[in-house]
Structures are given as structure tokens and as C-alpha cells.
N, CA, C and O of each residue as an XYZ file, in Angstrom:
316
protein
N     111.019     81.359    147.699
C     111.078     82.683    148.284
C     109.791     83.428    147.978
O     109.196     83.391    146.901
N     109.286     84.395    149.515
C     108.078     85.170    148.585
C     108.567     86.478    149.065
O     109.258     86.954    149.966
N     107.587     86.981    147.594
C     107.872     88.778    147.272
C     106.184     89.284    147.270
O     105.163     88.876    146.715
N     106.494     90.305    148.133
C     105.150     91.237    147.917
C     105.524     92.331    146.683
O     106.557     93.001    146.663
N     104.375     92.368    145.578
C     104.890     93.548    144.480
C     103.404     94.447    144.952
O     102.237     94.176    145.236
N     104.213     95.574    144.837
C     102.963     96.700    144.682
C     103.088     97.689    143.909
O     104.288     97.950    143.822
N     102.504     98.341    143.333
C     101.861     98.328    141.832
C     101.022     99.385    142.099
O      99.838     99.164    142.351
N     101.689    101.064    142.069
C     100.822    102.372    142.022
C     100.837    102.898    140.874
O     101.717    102.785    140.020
N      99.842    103.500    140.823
C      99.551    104.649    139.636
C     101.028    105.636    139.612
O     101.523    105.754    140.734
N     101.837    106.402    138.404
C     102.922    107.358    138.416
C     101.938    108.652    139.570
O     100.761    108.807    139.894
N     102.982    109.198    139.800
C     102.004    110.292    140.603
C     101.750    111.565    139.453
O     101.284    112.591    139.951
N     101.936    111.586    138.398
C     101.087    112.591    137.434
C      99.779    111.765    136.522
O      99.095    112.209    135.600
N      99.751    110.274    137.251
C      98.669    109.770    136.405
C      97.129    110.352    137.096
O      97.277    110.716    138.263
N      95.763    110.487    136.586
C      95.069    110.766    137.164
C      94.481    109.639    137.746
O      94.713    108.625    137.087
N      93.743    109.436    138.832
C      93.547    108.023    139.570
C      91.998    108.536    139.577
O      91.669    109.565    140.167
N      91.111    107.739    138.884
C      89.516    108.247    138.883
C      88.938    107.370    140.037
O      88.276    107.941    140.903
N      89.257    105.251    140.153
C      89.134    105.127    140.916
C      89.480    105.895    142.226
O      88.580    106.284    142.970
N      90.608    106.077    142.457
C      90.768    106.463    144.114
C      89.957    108.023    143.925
O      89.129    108.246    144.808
N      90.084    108.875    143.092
C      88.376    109.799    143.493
C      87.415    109.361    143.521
O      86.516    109.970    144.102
N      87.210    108.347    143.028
C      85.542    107.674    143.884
C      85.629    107.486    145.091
O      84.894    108.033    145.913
N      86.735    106.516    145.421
C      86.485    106.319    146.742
C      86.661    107.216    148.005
O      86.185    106.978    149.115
N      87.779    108.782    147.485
C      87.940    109.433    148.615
C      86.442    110.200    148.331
O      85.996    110.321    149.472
N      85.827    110.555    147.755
C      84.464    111.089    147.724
C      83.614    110.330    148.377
O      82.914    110.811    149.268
N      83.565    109.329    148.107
C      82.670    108.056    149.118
C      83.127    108.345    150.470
O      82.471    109.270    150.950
N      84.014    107.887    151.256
C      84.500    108.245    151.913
C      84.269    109.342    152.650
O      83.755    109.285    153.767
N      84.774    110.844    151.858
C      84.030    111.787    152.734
C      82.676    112.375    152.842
O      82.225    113.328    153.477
N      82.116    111.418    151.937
C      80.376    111.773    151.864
C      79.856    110.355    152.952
O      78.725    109.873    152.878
N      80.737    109.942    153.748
C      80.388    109.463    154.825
C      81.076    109.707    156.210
O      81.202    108.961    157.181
N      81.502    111.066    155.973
C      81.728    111.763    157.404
C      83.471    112.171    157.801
O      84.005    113.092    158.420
N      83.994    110.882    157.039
C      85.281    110.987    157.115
C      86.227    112.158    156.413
O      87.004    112.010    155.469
N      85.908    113.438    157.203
C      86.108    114.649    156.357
C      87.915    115.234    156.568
O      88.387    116.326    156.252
N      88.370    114.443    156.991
C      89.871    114.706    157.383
C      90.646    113.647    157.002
O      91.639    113.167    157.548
N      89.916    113.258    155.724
C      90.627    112.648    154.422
C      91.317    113.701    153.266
O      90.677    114.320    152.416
N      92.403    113.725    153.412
C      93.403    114.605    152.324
C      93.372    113.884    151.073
O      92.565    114.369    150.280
N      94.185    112.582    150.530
C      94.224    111.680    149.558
C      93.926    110.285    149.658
O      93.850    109.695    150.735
N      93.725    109.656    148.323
C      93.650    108.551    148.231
C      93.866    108.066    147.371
O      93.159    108.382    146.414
N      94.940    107.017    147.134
C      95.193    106.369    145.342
C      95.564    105.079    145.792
O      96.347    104.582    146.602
N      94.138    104.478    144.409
C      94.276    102.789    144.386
C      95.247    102.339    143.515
O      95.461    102.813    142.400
N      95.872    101.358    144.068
C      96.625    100.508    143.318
C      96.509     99.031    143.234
O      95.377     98.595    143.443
N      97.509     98.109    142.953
C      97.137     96.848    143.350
C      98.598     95.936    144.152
O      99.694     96.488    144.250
N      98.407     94.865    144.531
C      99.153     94.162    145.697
C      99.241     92.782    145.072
O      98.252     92.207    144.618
N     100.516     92.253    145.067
C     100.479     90.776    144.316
C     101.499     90.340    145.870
O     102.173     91.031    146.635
N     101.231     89.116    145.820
C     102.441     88.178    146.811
C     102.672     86.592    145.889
O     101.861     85.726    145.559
N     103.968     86.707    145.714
C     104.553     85.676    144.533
C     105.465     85.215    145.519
O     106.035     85.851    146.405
N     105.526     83.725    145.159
C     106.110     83.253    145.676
C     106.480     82.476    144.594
O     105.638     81.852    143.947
N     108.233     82.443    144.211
C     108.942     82.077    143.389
C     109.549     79.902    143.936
O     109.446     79.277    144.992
N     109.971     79.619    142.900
C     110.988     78.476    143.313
C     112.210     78.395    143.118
O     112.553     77.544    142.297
N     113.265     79.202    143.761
C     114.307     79.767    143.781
C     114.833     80.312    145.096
O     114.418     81.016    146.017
N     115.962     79.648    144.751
C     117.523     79.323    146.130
C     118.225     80.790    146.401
O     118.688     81.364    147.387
N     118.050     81.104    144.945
C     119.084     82.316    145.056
C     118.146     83.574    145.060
O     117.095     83.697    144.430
N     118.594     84.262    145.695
C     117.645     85.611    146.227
C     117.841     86.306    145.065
O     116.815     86.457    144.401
N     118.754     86.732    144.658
C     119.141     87.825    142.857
C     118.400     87.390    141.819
O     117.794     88.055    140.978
N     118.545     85.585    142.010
C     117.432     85.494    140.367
C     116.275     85.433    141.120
O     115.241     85.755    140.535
N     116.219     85.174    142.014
C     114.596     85.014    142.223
C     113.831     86.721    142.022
O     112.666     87.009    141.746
N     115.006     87.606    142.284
C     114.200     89.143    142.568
C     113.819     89.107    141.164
O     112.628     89.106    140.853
N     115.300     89.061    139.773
C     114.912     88.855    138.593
C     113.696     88.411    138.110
O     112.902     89.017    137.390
N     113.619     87.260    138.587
C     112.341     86.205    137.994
C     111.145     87.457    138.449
O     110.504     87.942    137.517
N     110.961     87.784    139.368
C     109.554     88.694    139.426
C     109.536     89.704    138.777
O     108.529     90.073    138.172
N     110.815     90.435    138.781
C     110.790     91.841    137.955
C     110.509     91.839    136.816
O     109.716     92.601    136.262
N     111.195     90.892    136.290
C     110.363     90.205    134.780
C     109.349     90.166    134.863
O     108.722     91.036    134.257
N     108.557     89.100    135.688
C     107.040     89.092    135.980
C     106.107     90.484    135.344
O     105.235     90.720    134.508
N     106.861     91.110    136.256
C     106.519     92.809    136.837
C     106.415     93.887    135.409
O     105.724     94.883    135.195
N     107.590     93.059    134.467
C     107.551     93.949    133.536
C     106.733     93.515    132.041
O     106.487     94.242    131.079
N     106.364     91.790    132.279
C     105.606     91.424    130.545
C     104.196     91.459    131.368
O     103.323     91.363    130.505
N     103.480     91.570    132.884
C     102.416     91.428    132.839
C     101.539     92.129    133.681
O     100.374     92.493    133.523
N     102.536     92.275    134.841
C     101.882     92.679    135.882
C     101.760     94.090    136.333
O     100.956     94.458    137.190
N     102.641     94.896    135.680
C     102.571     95.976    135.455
C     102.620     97.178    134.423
O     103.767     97.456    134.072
N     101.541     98.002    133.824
C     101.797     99.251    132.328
C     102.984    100.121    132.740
O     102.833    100.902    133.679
N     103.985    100.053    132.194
C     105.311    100.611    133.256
C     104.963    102.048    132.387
O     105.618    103.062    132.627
N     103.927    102.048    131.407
C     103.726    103.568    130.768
C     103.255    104.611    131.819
O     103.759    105.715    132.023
N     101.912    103.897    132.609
C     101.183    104.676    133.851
C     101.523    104.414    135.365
O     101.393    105.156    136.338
N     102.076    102.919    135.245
C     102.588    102.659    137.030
C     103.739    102.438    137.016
O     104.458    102.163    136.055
N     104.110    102.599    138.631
C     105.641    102.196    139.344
C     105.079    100.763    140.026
O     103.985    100.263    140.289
N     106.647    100.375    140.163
C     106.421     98.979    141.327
C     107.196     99.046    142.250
O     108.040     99.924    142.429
N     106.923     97.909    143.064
C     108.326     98.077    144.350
C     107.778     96.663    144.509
O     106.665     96.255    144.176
N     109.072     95.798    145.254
C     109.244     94.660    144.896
C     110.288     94.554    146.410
O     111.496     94.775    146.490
N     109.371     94.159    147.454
C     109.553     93.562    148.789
C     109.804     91.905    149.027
O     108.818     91.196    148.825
N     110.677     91.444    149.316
C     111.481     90.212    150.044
C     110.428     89.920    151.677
O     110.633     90.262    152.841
N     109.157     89.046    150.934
C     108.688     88.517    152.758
C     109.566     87.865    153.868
O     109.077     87.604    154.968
């Protein structure tokens, strides 16, 4: 089975990357840019029959590595 995880900043964290880039951004014209926050994008693909442990098996993933659950959220999509 594969899972897309994505992996944002909390929304009271401050995101310095994504102010670089919306500054980049509108110091190249694109001035009807409001926000921007980087995060990151994993696609796992498990070996597992059963859809419940397989969600398990990633959330685990999600929680010893792939995500600081101190500063980010996740969400955890079924491709």
C-alpha cells in the first residue's frame, strides 16, 4: 500500500525558510503573494494487506523519525 505523509510547520511555529522564499518571490514581481510555508512530502509505500496496520506502520514511522511532533503536524493520505 502507498501513503503520501505531509509534514507542516504548527501554525504558531515561525517558518524562516518559507520567508525567504515568499520575499524571493515577491522581489520578483509576484506581488499578490499573501503566504507561504515550507514543509516536507514523503510517499511510503508499506508491505501490508491490511489498510489499519499499514496506516499504523507509517504513523509510527511519522512519529520516531519523520516528524518533531514538538514544531510539526502530519497528515497521512492512502494513494
Amino acid at each position: 500500500m502507498k501513503f503520501s505523509v505531509t509534514v507542516t510547520l504548527k501554525k504558531d511555529v515561525l517558518d524562516p525558510q518559507g520567508t525567504v522564499v515568499q520575499n524571493t518571490l515577491v522581489d520578483m514581481g509576484m506581488n499578490n503573494l499573501k503566504s507561504i510555508r515550507q514543509g516536507k512530502h514523503f510517499e511510503i509505500e508499506v508491505n501490508e494487506n491490511n489498510q489499519a496496520n499499514a496506516v499504523k506502520k507509517v504513523d509510527e514511522m511519522c512519529k520516531k523519525l519523520l516528524v518533531n511532533s514538538i514544531i510539526e503536524d502530519y497528515k497521512i493520505n492512502k494513494i
